[in-house]
C-alpha positions as CSV (number, residue, x, y, z in Angstrom):
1,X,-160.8,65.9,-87.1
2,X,-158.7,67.6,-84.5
3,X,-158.9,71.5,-84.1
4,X,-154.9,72.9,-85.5
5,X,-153.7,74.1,-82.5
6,X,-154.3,70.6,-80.7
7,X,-152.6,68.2,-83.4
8,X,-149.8,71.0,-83.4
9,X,-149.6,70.4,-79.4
10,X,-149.8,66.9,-79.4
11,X,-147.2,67.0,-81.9
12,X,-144.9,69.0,-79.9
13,X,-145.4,66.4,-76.6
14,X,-144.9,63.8,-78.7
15,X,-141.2,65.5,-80.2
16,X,-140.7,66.5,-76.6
17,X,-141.2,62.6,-75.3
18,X,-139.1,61.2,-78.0
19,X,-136.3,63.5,-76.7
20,X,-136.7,62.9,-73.2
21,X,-136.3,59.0,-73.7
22,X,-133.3,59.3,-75.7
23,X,-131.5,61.6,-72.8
24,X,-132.9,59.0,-70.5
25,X,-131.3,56.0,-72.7
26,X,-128.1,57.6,-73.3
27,X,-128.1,58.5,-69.4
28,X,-128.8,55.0,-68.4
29,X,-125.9,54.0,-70.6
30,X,-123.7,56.3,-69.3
31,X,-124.1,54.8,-66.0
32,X,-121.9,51.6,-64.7
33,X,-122.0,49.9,-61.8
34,X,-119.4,48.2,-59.6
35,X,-119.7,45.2,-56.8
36,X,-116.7,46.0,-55.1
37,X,-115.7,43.6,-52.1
38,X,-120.2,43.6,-51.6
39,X,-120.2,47.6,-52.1
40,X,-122.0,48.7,-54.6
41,X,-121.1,52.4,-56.5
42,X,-122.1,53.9,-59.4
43,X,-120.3,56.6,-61.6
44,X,-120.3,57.5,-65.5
45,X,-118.9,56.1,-67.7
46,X,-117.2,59.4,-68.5
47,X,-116.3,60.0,-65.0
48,X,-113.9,56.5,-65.6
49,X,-112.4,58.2,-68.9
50,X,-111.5,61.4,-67.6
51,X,-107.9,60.2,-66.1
52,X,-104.8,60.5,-68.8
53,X,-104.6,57.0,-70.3
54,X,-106.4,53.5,-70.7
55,X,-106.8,51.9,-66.9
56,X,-108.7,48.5,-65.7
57,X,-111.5,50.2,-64.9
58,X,-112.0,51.8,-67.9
59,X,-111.7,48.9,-70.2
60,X,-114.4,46.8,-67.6
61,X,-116.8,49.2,-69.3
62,X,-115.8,49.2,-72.5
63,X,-118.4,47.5,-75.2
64,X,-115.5,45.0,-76.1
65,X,-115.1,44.0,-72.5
66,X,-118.9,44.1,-72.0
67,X,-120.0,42.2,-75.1
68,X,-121.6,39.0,-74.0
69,X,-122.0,40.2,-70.4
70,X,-125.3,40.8,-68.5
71,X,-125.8,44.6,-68.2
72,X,-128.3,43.8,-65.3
73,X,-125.7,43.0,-62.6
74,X,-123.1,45.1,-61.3
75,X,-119.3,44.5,-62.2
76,X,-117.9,42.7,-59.8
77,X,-114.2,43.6,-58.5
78,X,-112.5,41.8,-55.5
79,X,-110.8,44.8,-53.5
80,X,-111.7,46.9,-50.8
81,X,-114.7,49.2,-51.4
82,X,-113.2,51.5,-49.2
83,X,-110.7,52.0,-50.7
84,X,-112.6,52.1,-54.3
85,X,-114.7,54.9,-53.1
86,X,-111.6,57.1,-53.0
87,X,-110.6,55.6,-56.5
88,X,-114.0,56.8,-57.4
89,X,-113.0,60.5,-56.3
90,X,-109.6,60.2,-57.5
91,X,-110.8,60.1,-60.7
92,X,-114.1,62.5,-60.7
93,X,-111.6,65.3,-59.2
94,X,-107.9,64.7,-60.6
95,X,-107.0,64.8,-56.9
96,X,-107.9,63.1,-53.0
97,X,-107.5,63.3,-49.8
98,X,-107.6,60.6,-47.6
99,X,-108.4,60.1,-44.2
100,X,-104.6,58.8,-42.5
101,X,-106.0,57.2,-39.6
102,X,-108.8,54.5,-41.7
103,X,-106.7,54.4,-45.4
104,X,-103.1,54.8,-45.7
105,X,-101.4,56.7,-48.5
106,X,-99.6,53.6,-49.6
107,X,-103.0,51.2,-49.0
108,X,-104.6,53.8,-51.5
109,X,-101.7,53.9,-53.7
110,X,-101.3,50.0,-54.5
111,X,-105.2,49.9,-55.4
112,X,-104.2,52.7,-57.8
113,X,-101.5,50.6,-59.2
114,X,-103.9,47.6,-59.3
115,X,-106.5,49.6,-61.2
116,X,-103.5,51.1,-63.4
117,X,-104.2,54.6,-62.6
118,X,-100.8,56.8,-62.3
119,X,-101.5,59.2,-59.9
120,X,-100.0,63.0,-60.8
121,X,-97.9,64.5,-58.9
122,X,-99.4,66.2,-55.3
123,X,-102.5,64.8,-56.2
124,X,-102.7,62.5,-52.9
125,X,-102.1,63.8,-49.8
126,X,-103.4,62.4,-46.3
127,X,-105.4,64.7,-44.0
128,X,-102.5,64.8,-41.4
129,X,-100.8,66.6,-44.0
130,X,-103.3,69.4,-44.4
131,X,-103.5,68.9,-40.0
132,X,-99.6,69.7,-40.0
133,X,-100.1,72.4,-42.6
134,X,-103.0,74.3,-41.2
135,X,-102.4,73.9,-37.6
136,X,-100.0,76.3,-35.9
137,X,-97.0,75.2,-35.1
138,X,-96.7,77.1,-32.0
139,X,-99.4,76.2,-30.3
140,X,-98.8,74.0,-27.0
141,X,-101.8,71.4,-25.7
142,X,-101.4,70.4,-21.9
143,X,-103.3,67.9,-19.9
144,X,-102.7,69.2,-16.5
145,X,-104.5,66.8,-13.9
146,X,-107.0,65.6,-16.6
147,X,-107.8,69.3,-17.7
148,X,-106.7,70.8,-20.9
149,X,-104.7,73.8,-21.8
150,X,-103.8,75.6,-24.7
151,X,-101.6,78.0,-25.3
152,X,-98.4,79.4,-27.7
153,X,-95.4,78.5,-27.4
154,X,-94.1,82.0,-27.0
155,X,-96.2,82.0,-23.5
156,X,-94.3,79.2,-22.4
157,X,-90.7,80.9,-23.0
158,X,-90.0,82.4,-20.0
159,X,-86.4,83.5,-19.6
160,X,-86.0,86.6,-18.3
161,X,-83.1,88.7,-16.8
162,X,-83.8,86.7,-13.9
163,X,-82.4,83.7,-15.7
164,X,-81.2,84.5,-18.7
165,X,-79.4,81.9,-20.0
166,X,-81.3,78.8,-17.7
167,X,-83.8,77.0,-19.3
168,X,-86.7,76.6,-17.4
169,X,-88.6,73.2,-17.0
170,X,-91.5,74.1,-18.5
171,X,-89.2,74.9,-22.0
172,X,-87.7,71.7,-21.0
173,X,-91.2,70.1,-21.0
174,X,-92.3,71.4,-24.3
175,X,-89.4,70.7,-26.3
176,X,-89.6,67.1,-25.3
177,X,-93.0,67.1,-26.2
178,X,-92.8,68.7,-29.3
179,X,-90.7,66.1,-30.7
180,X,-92.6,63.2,-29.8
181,X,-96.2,62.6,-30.7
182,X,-97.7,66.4,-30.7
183,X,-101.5,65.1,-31.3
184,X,-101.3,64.0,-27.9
185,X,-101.6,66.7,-25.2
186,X,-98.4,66.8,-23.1
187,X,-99.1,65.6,-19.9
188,X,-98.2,67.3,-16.3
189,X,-98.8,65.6,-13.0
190,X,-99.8,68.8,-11.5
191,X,-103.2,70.6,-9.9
192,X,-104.8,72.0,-12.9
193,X,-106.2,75.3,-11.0
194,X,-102.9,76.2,-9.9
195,X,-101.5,76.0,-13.5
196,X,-103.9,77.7,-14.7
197,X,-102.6,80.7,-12.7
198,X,-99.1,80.1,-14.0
199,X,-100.2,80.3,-17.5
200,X,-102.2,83.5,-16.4
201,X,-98.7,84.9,-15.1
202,X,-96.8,83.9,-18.2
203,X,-99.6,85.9,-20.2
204,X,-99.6,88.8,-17.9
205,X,-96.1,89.3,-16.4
206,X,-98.6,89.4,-13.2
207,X,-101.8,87.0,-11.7
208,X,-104.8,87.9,-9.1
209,X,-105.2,84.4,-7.3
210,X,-108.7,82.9,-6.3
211,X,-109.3,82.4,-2.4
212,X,-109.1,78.7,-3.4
213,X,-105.5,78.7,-4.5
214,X,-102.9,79.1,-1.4
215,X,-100.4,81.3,-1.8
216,X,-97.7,78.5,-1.1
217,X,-98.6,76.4,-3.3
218,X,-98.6,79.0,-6.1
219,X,-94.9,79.5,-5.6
220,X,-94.4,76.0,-5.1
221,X,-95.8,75.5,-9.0
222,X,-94.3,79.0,-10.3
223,X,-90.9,77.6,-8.9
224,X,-91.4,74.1,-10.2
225,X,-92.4,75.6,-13.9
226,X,-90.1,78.7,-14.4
227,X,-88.1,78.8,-11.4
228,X,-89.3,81.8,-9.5
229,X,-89.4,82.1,-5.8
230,X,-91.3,84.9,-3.1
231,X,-87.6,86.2,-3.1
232,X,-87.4,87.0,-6.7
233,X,-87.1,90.6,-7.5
234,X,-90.8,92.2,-7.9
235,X,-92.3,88.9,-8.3
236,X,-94.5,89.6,-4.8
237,X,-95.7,92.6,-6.6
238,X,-96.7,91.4,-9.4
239,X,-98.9,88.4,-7.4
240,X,-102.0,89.6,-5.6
241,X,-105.0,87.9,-3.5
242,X,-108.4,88.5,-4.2
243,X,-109.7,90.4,-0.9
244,X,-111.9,87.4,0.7
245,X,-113.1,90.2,3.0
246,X,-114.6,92.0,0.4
247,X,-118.3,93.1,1.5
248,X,-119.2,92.3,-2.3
249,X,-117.1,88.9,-2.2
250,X,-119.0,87.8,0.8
251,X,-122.4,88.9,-0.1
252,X,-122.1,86.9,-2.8
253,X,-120.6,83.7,-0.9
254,X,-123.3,84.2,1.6
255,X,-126.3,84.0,-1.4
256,X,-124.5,80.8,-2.7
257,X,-124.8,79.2,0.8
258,X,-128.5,80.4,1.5
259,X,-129.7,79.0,-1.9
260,X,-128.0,75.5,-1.1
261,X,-128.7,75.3,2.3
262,X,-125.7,76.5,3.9
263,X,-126.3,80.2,4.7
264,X,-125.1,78.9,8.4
265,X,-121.1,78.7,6.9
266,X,-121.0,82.2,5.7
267,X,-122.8,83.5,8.1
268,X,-119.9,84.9,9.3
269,X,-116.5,86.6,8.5
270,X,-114.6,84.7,6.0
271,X,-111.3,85.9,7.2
272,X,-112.0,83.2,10.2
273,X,-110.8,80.5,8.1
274,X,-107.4,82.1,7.8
């Protein structure tokens, strides 16, 4: 005869198993499975019932639809399965979003009508929606020479009272741009190391330029892109030259050249080049 405490205990495992196989049955029936265009998912039963009226999908699960089928094998529905596996998360969340550029809204929105789900309203949206709304809409992307740039639009609005009622090619630019395909960077046939010395100007209201950007061809750009010359009003004071004869500048330019080999091409005063 078994001591009290055990029968108790084995009594309480026993209560405990019985439980744990009917949450496992009624789990195992809550569970459906779809063969959709040779994808397989699986959802609840209750996920399928949680949209405001009776749909396809729902009733392919129901125990009059399901009768006399075999439970073993998955319901088989020829559509998409991409497609079905936002249908799927339509229906678990009340609301999607789908990726533009592999499902369009109205691809997404005939399965829905297929399946006989009424979508709410605002409760599809595409993620160049949410690019358009969280993107802001004065920033500017250029692809100068194969390099990208970024900047707002306010940096690129450059009247002055130099030209105050002259629009200047790069506003040209940019307003073209804008109203054509703004995923794309706009594109500018121009060296990208001198541009990005005009940006630095239009940030600045002045620019220091490298010893690898010539003067002329500075104001060759700044002209091209705002229309200022050397014979505008301050703007030779407001662009300067590094001072290549620097005793920092060319201690450093000399240690680049000794460490690869060509100490012999600073070894001199840099000011010879010019």
């Amino acid at each position: 005869m078994l001591p009290l405490s055990t029968a108790a205990d084995q009594s309480q495992a026993s209560k405990k198993q019985r439980t744990n196989d009917a949450v496992e049955e009624s789990s195992m029936d809550n569970i459906v499975t779809f063969d959709v265009g040779g994808k397989i998912f699986k959802t609840s039963r209750s996920c399928l019932q949680n949209h405001a009226g009776i749909h396809m999908l729902e009733r392919l699960v129901s125990d009059t639809w399901q009768k006399d089928k075999d439970h073993t094998k998955p319901i088989f529905i020829d559509r998409d399965g991409d497609t079905f596996a936002y249908v799927l998360n339509y229906l678990r969340y009340g609301h999607v979003t789908l990726p533009a550029t592999v499902l369009p809204e109205d691809m997404f929105l005939l399965d829905l009508d297929f399946y006989g789900i009424e979508p709410t309203e605002d409760s599809v949206r595409s993620a160049n929606f949410l690019k358009e709304k969280n993107t802001p809409t004065d920033l500017v992307t250029f692809d100068v020479g194969g390099r990208i740039f970024k900047t707002k639009e306010s940096v690129t609005k450059t009247r002055s009272k130099y030209m105050p009622n002259d629009e200047t090619e790069m506003e040209r630019l940019v307003a073209k741009w804008q109203k054509s395909d703004t995923t794309q960077p706009l594109f500018i046939d121009r060296d990208p190391d001198v541009f990005a010395q005009i940006l630095n100007y239009l940030r600045f209201g002045k620019v220091t330029l490298p010893p690898n950007i010539p003067e002329d061809v500075f104001y060759e750009d700044l002209g091209y892109f705002i229309g200022l010359t050397r014979d505008t009003e301050n703007v030779t004071l407001s662009v300067q030259r590094v001072d290549i004869g620097n005793t920092e500048l060319h201690s450093f330019l000399a240690a680049v050249g000794r460490k690869y080999g060509i100490d012999s091409a600073y070894n001199r005063d840099p000011l010879d080049d010019f």
